[in-house]
C-alpha positions as a Markdown table, in Angstrom:
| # | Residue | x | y | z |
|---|---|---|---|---|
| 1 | Unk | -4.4 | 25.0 | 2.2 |
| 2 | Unk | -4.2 | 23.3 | 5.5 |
| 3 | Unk | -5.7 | 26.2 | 7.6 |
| 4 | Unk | -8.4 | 26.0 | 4.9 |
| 5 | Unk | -9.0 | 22.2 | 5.1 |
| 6 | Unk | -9.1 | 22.6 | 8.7 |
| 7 | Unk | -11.5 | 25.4 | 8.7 |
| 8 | Unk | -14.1 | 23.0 | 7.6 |
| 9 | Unk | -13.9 | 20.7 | 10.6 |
| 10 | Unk | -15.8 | 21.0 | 13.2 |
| 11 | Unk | -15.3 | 21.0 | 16.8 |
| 12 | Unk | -15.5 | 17.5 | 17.4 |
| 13 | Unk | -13.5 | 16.7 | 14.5 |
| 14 | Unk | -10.1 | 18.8 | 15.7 |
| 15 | Unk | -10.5 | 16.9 | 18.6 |
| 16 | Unk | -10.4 | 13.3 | 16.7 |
| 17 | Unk | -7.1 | 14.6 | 15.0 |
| 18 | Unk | -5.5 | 15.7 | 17.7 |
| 19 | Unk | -6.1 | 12.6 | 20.0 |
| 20 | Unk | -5.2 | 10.5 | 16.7 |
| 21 | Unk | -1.9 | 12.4 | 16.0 |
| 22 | Unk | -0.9 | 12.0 | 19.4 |
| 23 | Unk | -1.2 | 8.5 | 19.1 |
| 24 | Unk | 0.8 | 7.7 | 16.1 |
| 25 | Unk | 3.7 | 9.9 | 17.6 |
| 26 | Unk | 3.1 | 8.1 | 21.0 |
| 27 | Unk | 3.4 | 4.7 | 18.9 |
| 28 | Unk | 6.1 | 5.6 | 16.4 |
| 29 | Unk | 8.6 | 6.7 | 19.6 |
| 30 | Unk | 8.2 | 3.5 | 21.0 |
| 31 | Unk | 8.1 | 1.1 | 17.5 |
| 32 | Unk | 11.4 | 3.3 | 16.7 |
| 33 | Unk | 12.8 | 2.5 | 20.0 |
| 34 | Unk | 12.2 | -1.3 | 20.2 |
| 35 | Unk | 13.0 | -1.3 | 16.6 |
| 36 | Unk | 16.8 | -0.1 | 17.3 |
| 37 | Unk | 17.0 | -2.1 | 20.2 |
| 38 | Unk | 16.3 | -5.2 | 17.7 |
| 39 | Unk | 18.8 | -4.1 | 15.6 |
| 40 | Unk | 21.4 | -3.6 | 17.7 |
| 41 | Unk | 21.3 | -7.7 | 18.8 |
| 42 | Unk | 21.1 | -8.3 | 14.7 |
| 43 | Unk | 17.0 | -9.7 | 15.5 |
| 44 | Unk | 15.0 | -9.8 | 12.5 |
| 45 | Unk | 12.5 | -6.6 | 13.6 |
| 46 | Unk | 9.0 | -6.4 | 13.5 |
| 47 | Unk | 8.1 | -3.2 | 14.9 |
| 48 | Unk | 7.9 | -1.8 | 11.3 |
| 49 | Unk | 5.4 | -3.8 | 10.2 |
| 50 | Unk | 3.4 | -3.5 | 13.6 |
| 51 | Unk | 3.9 | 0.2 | 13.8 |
| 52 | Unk | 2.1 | 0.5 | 10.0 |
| 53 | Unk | -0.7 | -2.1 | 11.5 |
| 54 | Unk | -1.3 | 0.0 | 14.5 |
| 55 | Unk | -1.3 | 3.2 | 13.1 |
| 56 | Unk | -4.1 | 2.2 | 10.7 |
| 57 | Unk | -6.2 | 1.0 | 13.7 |
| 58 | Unk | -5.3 | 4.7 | 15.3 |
| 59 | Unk | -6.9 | 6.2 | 11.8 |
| 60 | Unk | -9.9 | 3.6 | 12.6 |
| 61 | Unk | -9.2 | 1.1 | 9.9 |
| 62 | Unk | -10.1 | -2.2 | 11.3 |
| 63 | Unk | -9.1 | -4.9 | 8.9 |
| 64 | Unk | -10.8 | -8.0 | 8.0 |
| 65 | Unk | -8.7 | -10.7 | 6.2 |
| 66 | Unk | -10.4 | -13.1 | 3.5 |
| 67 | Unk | -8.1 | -15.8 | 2.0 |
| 68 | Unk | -4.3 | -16.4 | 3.1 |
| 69 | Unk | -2.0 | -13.9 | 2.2 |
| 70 | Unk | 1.2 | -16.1 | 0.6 |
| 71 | Unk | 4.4 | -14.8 | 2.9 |
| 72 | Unk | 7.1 | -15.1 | 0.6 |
| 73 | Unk | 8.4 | -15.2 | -3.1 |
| 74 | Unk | 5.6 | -13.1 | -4.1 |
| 75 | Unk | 4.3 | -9.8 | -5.8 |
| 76 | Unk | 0.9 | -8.7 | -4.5 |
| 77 | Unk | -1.3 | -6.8 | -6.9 |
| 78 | Unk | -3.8 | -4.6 | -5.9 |
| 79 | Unk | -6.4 | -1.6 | -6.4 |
| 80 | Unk | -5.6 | 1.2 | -5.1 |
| 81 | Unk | -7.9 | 4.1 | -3.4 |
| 82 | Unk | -6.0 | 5.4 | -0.2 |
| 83 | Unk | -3.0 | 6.0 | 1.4 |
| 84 | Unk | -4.3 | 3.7 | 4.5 |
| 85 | Unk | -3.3 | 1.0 | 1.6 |
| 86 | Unk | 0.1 | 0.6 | 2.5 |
| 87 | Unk | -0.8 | 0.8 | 5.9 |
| 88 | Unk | -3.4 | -1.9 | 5.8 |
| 89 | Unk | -1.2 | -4.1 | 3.8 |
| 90 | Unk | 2.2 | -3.5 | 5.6 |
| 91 | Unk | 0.3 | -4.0 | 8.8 |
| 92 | Unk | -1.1 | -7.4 | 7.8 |
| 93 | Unk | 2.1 | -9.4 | 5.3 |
| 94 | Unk | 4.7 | -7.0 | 6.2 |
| 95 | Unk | 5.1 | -5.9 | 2.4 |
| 96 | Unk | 7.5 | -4.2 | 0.5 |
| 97 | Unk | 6.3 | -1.4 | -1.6 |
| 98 | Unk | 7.4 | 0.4 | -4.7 |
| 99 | Unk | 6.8 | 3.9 | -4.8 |
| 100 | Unk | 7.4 | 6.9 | -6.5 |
| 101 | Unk | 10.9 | 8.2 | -6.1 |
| 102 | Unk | 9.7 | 11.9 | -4.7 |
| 103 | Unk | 8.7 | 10.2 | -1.3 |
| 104 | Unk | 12.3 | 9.3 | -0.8 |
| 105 | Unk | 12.7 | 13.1 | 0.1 |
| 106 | Unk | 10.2 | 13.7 | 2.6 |
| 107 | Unk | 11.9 | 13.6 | 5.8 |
| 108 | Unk | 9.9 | 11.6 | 8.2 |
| 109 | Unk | 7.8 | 9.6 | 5.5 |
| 110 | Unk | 10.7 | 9.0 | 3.2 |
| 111 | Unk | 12.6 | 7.5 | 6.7 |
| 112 | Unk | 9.7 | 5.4 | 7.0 |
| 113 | Unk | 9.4 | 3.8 | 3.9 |
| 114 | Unk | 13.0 | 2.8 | 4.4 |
| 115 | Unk | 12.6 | 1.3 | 7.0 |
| 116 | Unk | 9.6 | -1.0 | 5.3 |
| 117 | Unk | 12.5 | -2.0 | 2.6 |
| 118 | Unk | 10.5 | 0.7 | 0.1 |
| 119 | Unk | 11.7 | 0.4 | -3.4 |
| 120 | Unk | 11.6 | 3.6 | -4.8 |
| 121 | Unk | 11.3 | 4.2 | -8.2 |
| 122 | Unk | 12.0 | 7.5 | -10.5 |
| 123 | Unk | 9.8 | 6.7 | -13.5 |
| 124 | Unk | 11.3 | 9.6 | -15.4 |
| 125 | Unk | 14.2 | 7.8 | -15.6 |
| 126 | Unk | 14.8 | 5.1 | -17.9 |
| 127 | Unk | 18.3 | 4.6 | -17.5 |
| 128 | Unk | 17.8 | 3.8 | -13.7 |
| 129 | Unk | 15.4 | 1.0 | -14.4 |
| 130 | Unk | 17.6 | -1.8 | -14.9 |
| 131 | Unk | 18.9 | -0.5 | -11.2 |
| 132 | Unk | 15.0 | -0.6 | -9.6 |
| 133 | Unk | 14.5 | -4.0 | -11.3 |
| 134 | Unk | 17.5 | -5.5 | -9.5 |
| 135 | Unk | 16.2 | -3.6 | -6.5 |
| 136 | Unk | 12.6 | -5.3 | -6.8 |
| 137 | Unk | 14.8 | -9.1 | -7.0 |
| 138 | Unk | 16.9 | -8.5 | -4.1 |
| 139 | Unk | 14.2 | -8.1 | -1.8 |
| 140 | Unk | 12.1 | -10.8 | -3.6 |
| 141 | Unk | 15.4 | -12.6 | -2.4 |
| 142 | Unk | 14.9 | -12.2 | 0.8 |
| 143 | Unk | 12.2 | -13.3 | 1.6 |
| 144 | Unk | 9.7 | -9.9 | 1.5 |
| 145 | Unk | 6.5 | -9.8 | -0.2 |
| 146 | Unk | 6.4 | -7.1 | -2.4 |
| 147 | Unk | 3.4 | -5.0 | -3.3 |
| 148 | Unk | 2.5 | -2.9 | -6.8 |
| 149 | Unk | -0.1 | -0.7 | -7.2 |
| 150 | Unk | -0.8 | -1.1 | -11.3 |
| 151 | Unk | -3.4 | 1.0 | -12.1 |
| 152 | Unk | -0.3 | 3.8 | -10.8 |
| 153 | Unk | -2.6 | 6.0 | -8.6 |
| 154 | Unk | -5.6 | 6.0 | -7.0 |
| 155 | Unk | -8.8 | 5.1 | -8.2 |
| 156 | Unk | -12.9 | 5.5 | -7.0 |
| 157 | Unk | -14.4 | 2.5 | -4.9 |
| 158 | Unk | -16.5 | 1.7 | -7.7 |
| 159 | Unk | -14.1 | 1.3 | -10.1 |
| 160 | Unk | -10.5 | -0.1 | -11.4 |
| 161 | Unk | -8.1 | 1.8 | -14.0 |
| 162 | Unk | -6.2 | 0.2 | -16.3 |
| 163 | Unk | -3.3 | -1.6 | -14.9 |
| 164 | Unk | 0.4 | 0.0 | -16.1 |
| 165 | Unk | 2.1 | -3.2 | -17.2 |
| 166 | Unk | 5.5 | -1.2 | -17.6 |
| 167 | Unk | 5.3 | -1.2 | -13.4 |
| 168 | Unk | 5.5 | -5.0 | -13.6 |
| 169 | Unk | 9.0 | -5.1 | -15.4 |
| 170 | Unk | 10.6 | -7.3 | -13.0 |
| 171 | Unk | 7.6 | -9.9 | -13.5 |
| 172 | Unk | 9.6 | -9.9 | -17.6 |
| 173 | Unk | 10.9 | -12.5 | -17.4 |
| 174 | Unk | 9.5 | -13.7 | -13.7 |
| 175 | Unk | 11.9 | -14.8 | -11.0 |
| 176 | Unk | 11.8 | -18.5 | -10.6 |
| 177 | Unk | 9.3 | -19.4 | -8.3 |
| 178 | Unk | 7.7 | -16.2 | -7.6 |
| 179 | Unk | 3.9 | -16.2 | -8.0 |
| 180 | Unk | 1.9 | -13.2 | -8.0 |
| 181 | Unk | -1.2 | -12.8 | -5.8 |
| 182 | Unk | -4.2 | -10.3 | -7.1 |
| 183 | Unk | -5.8 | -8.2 | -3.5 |
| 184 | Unk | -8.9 | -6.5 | -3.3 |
| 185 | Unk | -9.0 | -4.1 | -1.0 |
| 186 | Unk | -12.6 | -2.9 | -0.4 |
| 187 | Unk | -13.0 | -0.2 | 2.0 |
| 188 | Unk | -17.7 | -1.0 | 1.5 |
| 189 | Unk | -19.8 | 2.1 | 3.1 |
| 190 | Unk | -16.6 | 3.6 | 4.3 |
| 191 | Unk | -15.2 | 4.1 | 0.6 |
| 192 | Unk | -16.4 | 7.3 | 0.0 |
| 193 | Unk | -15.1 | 9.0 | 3.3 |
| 194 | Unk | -11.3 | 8.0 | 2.6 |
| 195 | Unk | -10.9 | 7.7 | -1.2 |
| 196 | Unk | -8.5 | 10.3 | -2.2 |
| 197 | Unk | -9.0 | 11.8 | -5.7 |
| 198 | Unk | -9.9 | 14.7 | -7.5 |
| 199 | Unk | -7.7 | 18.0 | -6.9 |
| 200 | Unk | -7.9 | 17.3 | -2.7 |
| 201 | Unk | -4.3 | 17.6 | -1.6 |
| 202 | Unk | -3.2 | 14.8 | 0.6 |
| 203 | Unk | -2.5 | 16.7 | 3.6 |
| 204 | Unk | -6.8 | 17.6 | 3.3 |
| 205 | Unk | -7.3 | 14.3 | 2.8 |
| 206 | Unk | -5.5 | 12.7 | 5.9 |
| 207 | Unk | -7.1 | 15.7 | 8.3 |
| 208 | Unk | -10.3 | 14.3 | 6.3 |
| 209 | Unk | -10.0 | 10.8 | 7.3 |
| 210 | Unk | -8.3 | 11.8 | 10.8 |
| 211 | Unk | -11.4 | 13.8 | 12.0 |
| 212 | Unk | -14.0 | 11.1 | 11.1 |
| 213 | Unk | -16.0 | 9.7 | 13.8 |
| 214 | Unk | -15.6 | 6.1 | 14.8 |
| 215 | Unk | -14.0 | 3.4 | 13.1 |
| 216 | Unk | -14.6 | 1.7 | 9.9 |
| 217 | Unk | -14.1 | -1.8 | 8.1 |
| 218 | Unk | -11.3 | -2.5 | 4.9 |
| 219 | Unk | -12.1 | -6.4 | 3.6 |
| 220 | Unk | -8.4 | -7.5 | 2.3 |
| 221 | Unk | -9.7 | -10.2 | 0.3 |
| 222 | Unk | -6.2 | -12.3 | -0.8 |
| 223 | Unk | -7.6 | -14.0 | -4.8 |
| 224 | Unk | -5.7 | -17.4 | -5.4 |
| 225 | Unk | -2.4 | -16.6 | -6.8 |
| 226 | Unk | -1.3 | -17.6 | -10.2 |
| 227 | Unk | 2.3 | -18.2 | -12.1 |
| 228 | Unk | 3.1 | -15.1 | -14.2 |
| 229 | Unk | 5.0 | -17.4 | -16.5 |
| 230 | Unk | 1.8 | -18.9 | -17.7 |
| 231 | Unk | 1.0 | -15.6 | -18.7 |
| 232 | Unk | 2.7 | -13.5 | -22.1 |
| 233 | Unk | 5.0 | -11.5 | -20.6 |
| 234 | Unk | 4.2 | -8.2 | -18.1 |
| 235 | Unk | 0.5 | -7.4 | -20.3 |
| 236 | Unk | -0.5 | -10.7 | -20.0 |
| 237 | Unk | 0.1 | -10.8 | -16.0 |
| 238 | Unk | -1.6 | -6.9 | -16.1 |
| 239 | Unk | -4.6 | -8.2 | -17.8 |
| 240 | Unk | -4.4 | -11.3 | -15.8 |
| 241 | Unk | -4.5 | -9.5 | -12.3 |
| 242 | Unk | -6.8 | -7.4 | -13.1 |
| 243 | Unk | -9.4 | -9.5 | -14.3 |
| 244 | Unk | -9.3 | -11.4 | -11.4 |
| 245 | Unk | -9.7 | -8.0 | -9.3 |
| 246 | Unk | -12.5 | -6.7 | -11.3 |
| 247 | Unk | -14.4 | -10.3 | -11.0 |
| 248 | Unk | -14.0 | -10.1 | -7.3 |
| 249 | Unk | -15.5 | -6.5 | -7.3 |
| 250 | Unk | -18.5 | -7.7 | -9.7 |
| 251 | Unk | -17.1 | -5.2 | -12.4 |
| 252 | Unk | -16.7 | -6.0 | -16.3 |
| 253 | Unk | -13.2 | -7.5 | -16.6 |
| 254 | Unk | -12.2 | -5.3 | -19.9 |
| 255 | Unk | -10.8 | -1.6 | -19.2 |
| 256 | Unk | -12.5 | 0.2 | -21.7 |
């Protein structure tokens, strides 16, 4: 499938992903290095977070921030359309994520979720959940933002799913004094070019957005955040969050 997806691109375009790959191994040896150097005099590291941010400026992502992000004892909840996402987000707050439990086991990706405090969560199992909810308070309790994706995969520019409110389990009953902060992440003209759906695999969609030309702008527009015990329990935040997304994108609030 690769050598297919790469088949497509021209000239030009191999060029952009190897000059771009180079670059985020270039900046991932030395965020690693300063990272275990941190470490190893106990210091509170940053390089994760500004590895993440730089390696979405390698892809061309250049970020514009509207509103103020809240830094601590908060869930952010946003839309979802690309993998540059979590790299937009983690680059800007320093977020937590949850993610699906299979990226655990990819070697370099699983590694670097880990090091972002990733909680990983195996939806298939039910008896683990009590585990991931304890998993999602601990780093609420310490002092990391922590980001969900509701609508639980990736959606068109022009559009928001249905938000899972079983993903927001540890907002039933809600931690004291965490608040919960909708994001809109709008990628404008340059939607199209990195939204990842259909049957495309994800390794055709990062040589995709790799080989494009240039750079393009992602609005991270932070909505007022709200308390999600004013809300009737994990539906009432879903429904909640989500209207204040689709307002903010000009769509009809409902999910029909």
């Amino acid at each position: 499938m690769a050598s297919h997806s790469i088949a497509r691109i021209d000239v030009a375009g191999r060029i952009r992903i190897g000059l771009r790959l180079a670059g985020l191994v270039l900046a991932l040896i030395a965020c690693v290095a300063a990272h275990g150097l941190w470490r190893l005099f106990r210091l509170p590291s940053p390089w994760p977070r500004w590895f993440l941010g730089g390696a979405a400026r390698i892809c061309g992502v250049r970020r514009h921030d509207v509103g103020r992000a809240m830094r601590r004892d908060v869930i952010f909840l946003a839309n979802h359309t690309s993998w540059l996402d979590i790299l937009v987000l983690a680059g800007g707050t320093g977020t937590a994520f949850v993610a699906k439990a299979e990226l655990q086991g990819v070697s370099l990706i699983g590694w670097l979720c880990t090091l972002n405090h990733t909680i990983f969560v195996a939806r298939t199992d039910r008896m683990g959940i009590a585990a991931q909810i304890a998993d999602l308070h601990d780093a609420l309790a310490q002092a990391w933002p922590v980001t969900i994706f509701p609508e639980g995969t990736t959606s068109g520019a022009d559009e928001l799913l249905a938000f899972k409110a079983s993903l927001l389990a540890v907002l039933e009953p809600p931690p004291p004094g965490v608040m919960v902060q909708p994001v809109l992440l709008d990628y404008g003209t340059g939607a199209r070019a990195v939204e990842w759906l259909g049957d495309e695999t994800g390794q055709a969609n990062a040589l995709r957005i790799l080989a494009r030309r240039g750079s393009f702008a992602v609005r991270v527009a932070y909505l007022p955040p709200f308390d999600p015990a004013d809300h009737a329990g994990r539906k009432g935040i879903a429904a909640e969050a989500r209207r204040r997304i689709a307002e903010a994108m000009g769509l009809p609030a409902s999910d029909d």
